[in-house]
SEDREN-274163 format. One record per residue (C-alpha): residue number from 1; x, y negated, z negated. Coordinates in Angstrom, 1 decimal. Example, Ala and Ser with C-alpha at 12.3 -4.5 7.8 and 13.67 -1.06 7.14 Angstrom:
BEGIN
<sevex><num>1</num><east>12.3</east><north>4.5</north><up>-7.8</up></sevex>
<sevex><num>2</num><east>13.7</east><north>1.1</north><up>-7.1</up></sevex>
***
This chain:
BEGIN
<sevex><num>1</num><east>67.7</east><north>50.0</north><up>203.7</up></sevex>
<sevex><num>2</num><east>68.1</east><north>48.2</north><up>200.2</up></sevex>
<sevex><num>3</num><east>69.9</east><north>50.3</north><up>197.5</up></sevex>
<sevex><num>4</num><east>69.0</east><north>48.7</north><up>193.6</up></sevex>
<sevex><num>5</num><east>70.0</east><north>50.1</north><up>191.1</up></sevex>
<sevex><num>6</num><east>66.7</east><north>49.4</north><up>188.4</up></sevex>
<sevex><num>7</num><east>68.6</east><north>51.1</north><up>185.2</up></sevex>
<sevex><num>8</num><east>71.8</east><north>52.0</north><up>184.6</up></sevex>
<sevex><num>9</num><east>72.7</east><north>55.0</north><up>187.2</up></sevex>
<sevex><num>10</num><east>68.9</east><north>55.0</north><up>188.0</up></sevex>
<sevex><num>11</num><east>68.5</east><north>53.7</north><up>192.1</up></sevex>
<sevex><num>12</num><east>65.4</east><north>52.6</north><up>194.3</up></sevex>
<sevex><num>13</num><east>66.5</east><north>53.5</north><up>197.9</up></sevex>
<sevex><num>14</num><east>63.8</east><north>51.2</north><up>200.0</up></sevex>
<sevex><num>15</num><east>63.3</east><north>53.0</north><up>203.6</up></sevex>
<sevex><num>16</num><east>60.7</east><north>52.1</north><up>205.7</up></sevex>
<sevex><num>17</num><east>57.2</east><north>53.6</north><up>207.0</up></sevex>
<sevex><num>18</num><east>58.3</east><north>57.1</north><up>208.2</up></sevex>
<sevex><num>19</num><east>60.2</east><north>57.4</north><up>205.1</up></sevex>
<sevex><num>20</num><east>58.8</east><north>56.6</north><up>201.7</up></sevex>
<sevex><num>21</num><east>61.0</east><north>55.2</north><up>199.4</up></sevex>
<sevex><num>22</num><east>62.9</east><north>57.7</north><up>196.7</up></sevex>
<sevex><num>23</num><east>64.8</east><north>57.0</north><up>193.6</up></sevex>
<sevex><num>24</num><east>67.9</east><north>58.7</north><up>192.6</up></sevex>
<sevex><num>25</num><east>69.4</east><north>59.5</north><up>189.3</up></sevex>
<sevex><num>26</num><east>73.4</east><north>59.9</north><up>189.3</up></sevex>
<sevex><num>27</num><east>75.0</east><north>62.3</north><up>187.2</up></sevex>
<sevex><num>28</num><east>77.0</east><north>65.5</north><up>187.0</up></sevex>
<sevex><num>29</num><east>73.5</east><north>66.7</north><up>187.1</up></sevex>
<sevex><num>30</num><east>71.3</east><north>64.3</north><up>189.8</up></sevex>
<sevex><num>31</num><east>67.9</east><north>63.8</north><up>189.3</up></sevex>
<sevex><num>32</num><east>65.6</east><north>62.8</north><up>192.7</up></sevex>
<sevex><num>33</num><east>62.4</east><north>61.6</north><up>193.5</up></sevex>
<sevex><num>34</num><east>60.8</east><north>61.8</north><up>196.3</up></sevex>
<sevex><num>35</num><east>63.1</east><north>62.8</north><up>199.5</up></sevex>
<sevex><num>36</num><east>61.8</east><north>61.1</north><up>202.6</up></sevex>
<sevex><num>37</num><east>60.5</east><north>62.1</north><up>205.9</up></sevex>
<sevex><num>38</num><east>62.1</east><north>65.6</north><up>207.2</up></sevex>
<sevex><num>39</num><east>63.7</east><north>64.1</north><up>210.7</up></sevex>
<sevex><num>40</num><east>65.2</east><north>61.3</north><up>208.0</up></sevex>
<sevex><num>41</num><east>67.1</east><north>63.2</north><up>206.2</up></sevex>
<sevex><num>42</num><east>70.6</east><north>63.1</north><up>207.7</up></sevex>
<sevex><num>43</num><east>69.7</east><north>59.2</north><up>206.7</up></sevex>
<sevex><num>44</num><east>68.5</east><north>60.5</north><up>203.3</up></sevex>
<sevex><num>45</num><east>71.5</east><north>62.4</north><up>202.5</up></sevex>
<sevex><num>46</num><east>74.3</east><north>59.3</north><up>203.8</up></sevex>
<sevex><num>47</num><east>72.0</east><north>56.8</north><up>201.2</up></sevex>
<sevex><num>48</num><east>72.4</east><north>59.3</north><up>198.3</up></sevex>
<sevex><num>49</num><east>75.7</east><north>60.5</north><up>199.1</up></sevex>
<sevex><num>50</num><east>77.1</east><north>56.9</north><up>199.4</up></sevex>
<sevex><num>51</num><east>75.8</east><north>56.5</north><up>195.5</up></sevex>
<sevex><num>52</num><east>78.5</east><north>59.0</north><up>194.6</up></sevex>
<sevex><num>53</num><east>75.7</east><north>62.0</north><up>194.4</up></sevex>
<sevex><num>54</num><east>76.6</east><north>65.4</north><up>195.1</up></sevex>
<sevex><num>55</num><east>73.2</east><north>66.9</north><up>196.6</up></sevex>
<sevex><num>56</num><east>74.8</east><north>71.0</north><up>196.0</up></sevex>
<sevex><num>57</num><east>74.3</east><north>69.5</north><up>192.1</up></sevex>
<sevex><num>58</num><east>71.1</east><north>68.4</north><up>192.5</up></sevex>
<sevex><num>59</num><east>68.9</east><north>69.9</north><up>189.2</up></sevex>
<sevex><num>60</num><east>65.5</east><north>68.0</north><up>189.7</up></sevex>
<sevex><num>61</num><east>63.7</east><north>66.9</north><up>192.7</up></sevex>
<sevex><num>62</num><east>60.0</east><north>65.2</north><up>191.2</up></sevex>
<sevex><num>63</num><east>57.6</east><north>64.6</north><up>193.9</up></sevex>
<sevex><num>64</num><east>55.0</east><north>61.9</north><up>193.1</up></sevex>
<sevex><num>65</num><east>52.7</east><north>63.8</north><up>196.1</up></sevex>
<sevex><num>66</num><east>53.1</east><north>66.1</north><up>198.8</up></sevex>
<sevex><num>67</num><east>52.8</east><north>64.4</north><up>201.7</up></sevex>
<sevex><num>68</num><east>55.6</east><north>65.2</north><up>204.8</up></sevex>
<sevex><num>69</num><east>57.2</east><north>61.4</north><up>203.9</up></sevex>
<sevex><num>70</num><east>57.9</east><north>62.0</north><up>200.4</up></sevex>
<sevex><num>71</num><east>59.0</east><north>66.0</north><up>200.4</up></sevex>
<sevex><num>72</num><east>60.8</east><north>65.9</north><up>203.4</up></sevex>
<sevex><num>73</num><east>64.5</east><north>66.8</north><up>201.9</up></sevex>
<sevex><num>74</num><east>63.0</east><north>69.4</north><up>199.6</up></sevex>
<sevex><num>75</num><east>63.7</east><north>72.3</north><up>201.2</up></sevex>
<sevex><num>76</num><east>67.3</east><north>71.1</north><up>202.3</up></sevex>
<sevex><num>77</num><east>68.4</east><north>70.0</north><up>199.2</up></sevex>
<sevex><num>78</num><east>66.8</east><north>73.3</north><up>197.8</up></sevex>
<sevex><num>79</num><east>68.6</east><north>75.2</north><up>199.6</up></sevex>
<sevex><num>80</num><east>72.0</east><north>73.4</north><up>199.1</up></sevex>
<sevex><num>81</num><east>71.5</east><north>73.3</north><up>195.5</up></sevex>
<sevex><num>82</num><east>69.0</east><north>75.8</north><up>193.8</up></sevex>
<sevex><num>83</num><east>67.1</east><north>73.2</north><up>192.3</up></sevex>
<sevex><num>84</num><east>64.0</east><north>73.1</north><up>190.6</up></sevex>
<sevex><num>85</num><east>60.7</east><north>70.9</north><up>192.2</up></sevex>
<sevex><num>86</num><east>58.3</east><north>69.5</north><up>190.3</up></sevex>
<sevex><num>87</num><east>55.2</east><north>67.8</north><up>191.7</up></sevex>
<sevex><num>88</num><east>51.6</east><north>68.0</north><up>190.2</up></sevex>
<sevex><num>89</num><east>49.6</east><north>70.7</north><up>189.3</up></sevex>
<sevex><num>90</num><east>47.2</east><north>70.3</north><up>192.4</up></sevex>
<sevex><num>91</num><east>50.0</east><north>69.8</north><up>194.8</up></sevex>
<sevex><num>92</num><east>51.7</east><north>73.0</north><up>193.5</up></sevex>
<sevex><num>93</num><east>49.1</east><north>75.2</north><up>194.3</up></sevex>
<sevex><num>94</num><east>48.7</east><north>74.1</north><up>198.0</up></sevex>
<sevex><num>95</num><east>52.6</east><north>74.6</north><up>198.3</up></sevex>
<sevex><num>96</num><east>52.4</east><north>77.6</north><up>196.2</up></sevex>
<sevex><num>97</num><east>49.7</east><north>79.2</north><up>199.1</up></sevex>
<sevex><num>98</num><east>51.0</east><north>77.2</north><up>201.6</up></sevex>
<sevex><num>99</num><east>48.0</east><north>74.9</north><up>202.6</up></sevex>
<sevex><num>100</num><east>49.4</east><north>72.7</north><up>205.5</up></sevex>
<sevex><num>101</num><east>45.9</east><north>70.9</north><up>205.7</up></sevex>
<sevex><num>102</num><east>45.5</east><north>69.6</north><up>201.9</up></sevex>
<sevex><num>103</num><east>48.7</east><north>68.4</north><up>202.7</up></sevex>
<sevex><num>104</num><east>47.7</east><north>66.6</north><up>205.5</up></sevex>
<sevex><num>105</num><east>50.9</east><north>67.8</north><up>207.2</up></sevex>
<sevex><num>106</num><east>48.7</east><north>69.8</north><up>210.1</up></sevex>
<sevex><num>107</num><east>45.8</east><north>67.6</north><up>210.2</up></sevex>
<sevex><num>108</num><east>47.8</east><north>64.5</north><up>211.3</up></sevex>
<sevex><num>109</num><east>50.7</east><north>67.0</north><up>213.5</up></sevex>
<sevex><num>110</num><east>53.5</east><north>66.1</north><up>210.3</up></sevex>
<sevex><num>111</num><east>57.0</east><north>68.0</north><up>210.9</up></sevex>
<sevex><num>112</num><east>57.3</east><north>69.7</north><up>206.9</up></sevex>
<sevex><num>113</num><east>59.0</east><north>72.6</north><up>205.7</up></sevex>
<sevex><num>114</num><east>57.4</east><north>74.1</north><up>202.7</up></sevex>
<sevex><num>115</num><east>59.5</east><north>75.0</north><up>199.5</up></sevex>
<sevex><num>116</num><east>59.9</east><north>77.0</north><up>196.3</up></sevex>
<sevex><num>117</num><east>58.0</east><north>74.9</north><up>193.4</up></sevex>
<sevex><num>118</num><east>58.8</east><north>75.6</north><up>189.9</up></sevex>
<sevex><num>119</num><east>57.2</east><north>72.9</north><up>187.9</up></sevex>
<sevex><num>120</num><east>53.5</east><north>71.7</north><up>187.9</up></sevex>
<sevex><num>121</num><east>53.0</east><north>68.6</north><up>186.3</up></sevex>
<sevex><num>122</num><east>50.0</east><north>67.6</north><up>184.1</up></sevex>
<sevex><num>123</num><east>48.5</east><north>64.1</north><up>183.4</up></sevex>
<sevex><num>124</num><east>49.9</east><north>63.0</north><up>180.1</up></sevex>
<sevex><num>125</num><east>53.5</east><north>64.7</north><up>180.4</up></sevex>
<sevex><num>126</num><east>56.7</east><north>63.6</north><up>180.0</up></sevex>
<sevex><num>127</num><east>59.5</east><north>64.1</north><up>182.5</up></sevex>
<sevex><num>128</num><east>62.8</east><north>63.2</north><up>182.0</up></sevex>
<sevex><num>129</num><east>65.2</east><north>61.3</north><up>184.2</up></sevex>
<sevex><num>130</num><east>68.3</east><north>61.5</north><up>182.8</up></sevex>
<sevex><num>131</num><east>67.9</east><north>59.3</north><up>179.4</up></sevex>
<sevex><num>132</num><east>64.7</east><north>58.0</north><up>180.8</up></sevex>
<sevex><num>133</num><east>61.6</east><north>58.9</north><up>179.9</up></sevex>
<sevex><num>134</num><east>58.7</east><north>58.8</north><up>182.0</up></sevex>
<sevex><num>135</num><east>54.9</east><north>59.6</north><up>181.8</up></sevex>
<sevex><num>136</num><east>53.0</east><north>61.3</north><up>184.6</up></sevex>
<sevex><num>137</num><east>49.9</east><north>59.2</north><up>185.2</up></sevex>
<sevex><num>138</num><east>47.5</east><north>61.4</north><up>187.7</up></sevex>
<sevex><num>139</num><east>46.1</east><north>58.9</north><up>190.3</up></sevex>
<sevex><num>140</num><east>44.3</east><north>60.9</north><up>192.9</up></sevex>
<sevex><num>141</num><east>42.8</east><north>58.8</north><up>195.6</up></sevex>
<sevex><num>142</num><east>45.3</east><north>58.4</north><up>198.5</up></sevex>
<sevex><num>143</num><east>45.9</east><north>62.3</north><up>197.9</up></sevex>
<sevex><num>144</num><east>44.2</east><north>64.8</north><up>195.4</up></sevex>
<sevex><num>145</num><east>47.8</east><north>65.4</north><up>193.9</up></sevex>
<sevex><num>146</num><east>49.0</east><north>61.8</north><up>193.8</up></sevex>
<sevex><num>147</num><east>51.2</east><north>60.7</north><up>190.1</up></sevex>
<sevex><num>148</num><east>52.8</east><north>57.8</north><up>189.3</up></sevex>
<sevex><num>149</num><east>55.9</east><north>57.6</north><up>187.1</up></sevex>
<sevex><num>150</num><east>56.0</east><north>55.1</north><up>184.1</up></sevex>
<sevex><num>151</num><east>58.7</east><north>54.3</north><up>182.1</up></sevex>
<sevex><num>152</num><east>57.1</east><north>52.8</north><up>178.7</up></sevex>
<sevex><num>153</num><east>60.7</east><north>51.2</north><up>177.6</up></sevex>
<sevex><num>154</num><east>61.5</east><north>49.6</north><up>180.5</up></sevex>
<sevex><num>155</num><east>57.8</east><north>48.7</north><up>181.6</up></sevex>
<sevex><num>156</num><east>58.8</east><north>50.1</north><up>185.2</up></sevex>
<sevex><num>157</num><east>56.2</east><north>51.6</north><up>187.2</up></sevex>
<sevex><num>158</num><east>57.2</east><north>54.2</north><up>189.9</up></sevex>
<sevex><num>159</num><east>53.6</east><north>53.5</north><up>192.3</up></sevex>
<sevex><num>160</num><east>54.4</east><north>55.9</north><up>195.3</up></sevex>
<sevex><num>161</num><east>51.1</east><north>55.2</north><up>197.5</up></sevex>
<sevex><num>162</num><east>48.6</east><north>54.8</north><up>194.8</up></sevex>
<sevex><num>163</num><east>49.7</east><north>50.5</north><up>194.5</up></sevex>
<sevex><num>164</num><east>51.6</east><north>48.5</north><up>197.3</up></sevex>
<sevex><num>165</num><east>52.3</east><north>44.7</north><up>197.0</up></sevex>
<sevex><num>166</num><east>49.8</east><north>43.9</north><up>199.7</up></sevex>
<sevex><num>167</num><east>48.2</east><north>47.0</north><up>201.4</up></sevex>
<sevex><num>168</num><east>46.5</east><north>50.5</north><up>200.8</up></sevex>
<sevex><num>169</num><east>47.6</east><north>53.2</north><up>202.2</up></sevex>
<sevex><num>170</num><east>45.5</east><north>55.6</north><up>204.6</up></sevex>
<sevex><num>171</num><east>42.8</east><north>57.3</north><up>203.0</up></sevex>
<sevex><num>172</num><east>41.7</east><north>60.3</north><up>204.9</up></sevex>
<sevex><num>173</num><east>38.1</east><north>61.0</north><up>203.5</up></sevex>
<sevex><num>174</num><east>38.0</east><north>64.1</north><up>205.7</up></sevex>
<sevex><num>175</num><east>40.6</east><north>66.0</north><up>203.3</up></sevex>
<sevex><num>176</num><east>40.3</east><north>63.9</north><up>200.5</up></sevex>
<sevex><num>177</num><east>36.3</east><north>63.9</north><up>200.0</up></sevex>
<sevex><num>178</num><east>33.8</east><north>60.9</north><up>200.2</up></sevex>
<sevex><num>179</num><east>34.6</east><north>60.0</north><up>196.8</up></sevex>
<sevex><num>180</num><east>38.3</east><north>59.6</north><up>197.5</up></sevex>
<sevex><num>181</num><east>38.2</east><north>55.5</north><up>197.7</up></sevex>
<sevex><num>182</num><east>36.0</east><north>55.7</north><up>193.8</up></sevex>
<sevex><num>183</num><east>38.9</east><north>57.8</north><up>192.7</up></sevex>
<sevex><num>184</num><east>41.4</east><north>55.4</north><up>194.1</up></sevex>
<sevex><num>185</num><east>39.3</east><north>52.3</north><up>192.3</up></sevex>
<sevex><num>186</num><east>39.9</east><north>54.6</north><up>188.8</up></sevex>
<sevex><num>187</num><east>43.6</east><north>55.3</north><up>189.3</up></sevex>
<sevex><num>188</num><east>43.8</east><north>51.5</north><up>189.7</up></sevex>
<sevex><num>189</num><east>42.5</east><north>50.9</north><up>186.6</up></sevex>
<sevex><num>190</num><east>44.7</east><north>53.6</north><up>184.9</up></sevex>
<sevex><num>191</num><east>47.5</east><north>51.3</north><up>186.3</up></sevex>
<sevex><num>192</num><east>45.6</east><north>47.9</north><up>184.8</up></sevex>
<sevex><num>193</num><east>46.0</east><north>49.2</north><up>181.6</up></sevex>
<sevex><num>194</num><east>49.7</east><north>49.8</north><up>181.3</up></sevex>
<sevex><num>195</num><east>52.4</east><north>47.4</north><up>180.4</up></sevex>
<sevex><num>196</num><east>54.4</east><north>46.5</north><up>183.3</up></sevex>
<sevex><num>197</num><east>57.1</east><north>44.4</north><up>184.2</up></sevex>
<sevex><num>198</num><east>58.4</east><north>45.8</north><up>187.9</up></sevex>
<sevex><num>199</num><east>56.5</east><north>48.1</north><up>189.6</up></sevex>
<sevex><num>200</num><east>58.5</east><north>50.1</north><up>192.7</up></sevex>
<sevex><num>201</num><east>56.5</east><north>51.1</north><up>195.2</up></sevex>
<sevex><num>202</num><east>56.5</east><north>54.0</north><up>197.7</up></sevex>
<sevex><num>203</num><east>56.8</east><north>51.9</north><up>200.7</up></sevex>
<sevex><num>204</num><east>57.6</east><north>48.3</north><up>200.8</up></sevex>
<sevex><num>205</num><east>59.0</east><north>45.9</north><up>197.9</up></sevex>
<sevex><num>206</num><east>59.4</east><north>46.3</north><up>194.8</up></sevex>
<sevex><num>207</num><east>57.7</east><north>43.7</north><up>193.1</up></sevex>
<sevex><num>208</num><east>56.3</east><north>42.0</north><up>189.7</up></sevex>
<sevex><num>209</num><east>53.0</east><north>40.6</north><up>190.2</up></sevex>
<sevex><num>210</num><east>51.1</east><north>43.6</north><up>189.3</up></sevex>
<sevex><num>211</num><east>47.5</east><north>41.9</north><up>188.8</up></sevex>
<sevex><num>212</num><east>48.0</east><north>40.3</north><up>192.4</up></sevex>
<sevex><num>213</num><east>49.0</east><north>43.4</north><up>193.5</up></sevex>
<sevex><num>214</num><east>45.7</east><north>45.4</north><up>192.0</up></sevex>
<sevex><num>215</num><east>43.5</east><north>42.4</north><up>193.2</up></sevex>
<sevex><num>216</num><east>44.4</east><north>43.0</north><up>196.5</up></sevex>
<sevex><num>217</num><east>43.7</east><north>47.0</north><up>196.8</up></sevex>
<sevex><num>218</num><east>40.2</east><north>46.4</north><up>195.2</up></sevex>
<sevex><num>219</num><east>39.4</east><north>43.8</north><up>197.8</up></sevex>
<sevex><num>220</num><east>40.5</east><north>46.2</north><up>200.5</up></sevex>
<sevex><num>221</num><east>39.1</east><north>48.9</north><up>198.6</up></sevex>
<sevex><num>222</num><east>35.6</east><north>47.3</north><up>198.4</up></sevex>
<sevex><num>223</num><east>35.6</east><north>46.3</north><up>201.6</up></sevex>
<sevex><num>224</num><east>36.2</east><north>49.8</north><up>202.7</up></sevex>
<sevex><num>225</num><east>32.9</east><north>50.4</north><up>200.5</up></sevex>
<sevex><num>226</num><east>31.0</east><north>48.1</north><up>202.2</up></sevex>
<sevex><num>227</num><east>31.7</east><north>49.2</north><up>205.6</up></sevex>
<sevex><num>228</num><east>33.6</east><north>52.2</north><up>206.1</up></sevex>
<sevex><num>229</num><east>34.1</east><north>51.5</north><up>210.0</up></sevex>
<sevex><num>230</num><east>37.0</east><north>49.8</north><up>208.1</up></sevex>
<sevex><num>231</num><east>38.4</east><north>53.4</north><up>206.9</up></sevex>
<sevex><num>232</num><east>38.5</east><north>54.1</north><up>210.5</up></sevex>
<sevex><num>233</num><east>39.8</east><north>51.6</north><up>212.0</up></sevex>
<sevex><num>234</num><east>42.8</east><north>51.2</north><up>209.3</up></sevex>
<sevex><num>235</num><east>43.3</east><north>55.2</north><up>209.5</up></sevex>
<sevex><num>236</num><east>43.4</east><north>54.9</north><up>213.2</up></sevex>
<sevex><num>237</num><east>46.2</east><north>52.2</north><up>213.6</up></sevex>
<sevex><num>238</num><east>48.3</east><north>53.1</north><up>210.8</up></sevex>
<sevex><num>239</num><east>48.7</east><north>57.0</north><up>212.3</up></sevex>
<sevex><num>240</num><east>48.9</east><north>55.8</north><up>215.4</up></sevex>
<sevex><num>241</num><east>52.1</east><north>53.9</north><up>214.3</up></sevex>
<sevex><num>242</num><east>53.2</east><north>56.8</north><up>212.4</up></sevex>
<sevex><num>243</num><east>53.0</east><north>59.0</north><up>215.6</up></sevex>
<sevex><num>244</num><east>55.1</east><north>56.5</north><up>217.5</up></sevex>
<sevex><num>245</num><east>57.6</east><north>57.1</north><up>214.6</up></sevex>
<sevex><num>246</num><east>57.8</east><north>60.1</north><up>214.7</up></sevex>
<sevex><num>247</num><east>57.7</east><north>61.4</north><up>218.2</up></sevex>
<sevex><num>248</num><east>60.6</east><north>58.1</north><up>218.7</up></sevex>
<sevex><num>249</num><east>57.8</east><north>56.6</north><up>221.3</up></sevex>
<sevex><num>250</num><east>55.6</east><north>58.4</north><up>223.8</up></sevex>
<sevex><num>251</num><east>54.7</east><north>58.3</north><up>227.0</up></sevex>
<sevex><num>252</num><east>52.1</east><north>55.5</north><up>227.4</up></sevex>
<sevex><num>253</num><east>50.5</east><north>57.3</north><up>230.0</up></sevex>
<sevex><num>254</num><east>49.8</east><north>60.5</north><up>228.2</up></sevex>
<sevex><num>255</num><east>49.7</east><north>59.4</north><up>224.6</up></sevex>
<sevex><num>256</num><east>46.2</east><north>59.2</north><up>224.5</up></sevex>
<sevex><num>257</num><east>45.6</east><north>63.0</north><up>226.0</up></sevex>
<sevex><num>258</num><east>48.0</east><north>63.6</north><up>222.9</up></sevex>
<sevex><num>259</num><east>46.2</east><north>62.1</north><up>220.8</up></sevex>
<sevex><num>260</num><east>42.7</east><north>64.3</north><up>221.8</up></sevex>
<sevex><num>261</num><east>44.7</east><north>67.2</north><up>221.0</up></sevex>
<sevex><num>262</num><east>44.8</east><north>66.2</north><up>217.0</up></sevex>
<sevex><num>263</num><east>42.4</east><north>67.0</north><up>214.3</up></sevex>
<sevex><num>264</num><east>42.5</east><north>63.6</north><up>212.7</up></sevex>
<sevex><num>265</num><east>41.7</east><north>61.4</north><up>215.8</up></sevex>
<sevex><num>266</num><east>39.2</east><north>63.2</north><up>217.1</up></sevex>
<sevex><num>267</num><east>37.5</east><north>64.0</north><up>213.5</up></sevex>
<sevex><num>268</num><east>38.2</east><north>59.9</north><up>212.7</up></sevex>
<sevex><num>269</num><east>36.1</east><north>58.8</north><up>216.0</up></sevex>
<sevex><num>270</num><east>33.7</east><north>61.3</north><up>215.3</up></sevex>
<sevex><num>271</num><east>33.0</east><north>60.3</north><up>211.8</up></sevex>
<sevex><num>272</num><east>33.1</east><north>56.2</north><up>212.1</up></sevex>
<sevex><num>273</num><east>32.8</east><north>55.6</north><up>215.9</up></sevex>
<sevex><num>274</num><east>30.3</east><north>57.9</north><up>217.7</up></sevex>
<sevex><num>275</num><east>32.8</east><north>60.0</north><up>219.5</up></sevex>
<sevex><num>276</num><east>34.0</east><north>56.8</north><up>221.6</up></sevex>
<sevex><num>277</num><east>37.5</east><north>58.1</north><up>221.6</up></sevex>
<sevex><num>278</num><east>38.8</east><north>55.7</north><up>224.6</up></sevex>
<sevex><num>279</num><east>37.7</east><north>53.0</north><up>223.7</up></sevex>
<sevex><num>280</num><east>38.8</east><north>53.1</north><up>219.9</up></sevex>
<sevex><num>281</num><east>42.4</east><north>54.2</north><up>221.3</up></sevex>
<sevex><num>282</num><east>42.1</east><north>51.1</north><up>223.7</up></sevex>
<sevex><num>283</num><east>41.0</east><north>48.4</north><up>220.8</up></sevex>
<sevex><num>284</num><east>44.3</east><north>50.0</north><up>219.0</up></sevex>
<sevex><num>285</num><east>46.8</east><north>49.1</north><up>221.7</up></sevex>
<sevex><num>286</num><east>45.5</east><north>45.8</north><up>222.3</up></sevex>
<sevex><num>287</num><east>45.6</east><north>45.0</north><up>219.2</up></sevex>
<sevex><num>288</num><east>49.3</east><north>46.7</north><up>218.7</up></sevex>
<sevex><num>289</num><east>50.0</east><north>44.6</north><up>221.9</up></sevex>
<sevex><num>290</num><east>49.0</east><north>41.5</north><up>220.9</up></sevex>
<sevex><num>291</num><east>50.3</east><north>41.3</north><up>217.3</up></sevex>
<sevex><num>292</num><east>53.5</east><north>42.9</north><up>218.5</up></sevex>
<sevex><num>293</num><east>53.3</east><north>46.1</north><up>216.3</up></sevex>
<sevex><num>294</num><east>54.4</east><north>48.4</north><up>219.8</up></sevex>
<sevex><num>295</num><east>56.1</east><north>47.4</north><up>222.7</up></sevex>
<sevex><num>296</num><east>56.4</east><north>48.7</north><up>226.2</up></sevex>
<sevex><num>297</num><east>59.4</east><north>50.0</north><up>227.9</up></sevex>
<sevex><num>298</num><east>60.7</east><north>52.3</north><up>231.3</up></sevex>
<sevex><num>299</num><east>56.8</east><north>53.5</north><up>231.2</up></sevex>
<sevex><num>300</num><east>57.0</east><north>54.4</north><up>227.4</up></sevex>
<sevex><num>301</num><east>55.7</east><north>52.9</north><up>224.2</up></sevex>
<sevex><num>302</num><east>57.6</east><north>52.2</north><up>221.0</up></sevex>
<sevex><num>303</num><east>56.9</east><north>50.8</north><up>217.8</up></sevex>
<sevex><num>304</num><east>58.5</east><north>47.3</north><up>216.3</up></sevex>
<sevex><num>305</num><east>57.8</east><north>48.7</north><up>213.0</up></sevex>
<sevex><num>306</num><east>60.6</east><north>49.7</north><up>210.5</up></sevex>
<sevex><num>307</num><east>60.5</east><north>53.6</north><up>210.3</up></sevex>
***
């Protein structure tokens, strides 16, 4: 877990897959983004604690979405602290009415606590961290709430899940709509347009090659267009991955009767594969199997993958 600190008193914390990456801003009066995956959080609190961060002083926790691995120390820090949330306007509301499906959190079985949030954010506002400045860019796509965070000055992007160095991240068109990959391809080009010089990412690297970085998404993005079997298929292995993580493994002989227990497998194989839920689960594993992305053990399966 890599700790950078990108401006003075301003940190990237990298985690892994289970946990997205959060930022924290060190002062008598902390500033966070972001707070990782809910069963991460005794990890969470060590990282910011060993900055010299109080979380009881916390006064700001900004959520660039409000999926379960990026508001997963909300409502502990909350509750230590008092502090205000602020996360976009969309994403209020479903926390404000408590919509555990818009956040995905029930659709893919997520562990998520909901929380008191004080601040809806609008495209075009400012927020500050500490003496930085940044502007709330609304990027929907990957999640009907998604921002990212950009600091003009600087030229540093904060990209959560809307722009990784090499990868997309899931899109769920059964929450997000049919139109949720053209709304992706938009927030891209809201990101083309700025001036950037490091972009820090909300899993993965941070890295500087921004028009590599876009070129990349579009390809995956328009291959996605052109045959959305590819939706499927990527949906289907990356949650299967992120299941592994967070159940810690599973029992390989009873994973798949888990899985036909969840909306989004059974939905996903509906949608893009006629219902042939064995064999899609059984492509998966192979696949995991030969690339080396699970491994099996005492009758259980684990995942290689960095949580």
């Amino acid at each position: 877990m890599a700790v950078i600190e990108i401006l003075p008193d301003l940190f990237f914390i990298q985690r892994g897959y289970l946990n997205g990456n959060h930022f924290v801003y060190r002062s008598e009066d902390p500033v966070l983004i972001d707070t990782g995956y809910i069963a991460g959080f005794p990890d969470t609190e060590k990282l910011i604690a060993g900055l010299g961060v109080d979380l009881s002083r916390v006064r700001l926790i900004i959520n660039t979405h409000c999926h379960c691995d990026h508001i997963g120390g909300n409502r502990a820090i909350q509750d230590r602290s008092g502090c205000e949330i602020a996360i976009h306007e969309i994403g209020k509301y479903f926390i404000d009415t408590r919509d555990a499906w818009s956040t995905w959190w029930r659709y893919y079985v997520q562990e998520a606590e909901f929380f008191s949030c004080a601040i809806g954010l609008k495209d075009g506002q400012v927020v500050s961290v500490g003496p930085y400045d940044f502007k709330v860019i609304y990027t929907p796509g990957h999640s009907a709430d998604g921002i990212v965070l950009y600091n003009e000055q600087e030229k540093v992007l904060i990209s959560s899940d809307i722009l990784w160095e090499n990868d997309v991240a899931v899109m769920t068109v059964r929450i997000e709509g049919s139109r949720a990959v053209f709304s992706l391809m938009e927030s891209l080009d809201k990101i083309q347009s700025l001036d950037v010089k490091m972009v820090y990412p909300g899993h993965g690297n941070p890295f500087s090659d921004v028009d590599s970085a876009l070129e990349k998404a579009r390809k995956r993005l328009r291959q996605f267009l052109e045959n959305p079997k590819r939706i499927g298929n990527d949906l289907i292995k990356k949650i299967i991955v992120y299941t592994l993580m967070m159940k810690q493994g599973a029992d390989e002989e009873s994973l798949f009767d888990y899985l036909m227990t969840t909306p989004w497998f059974v939905e996903t194989v509906n949608l893009y594969f006629e219902g042939n839920y064995r064999p899609k689960y059984d492509d998966a594993m192979h696949s995991f199997l030969k690339r080396g992305v699970v491994k099996r053990k005492d009758g259980r399966i684990f995942t290689t993958i960095k949580p």
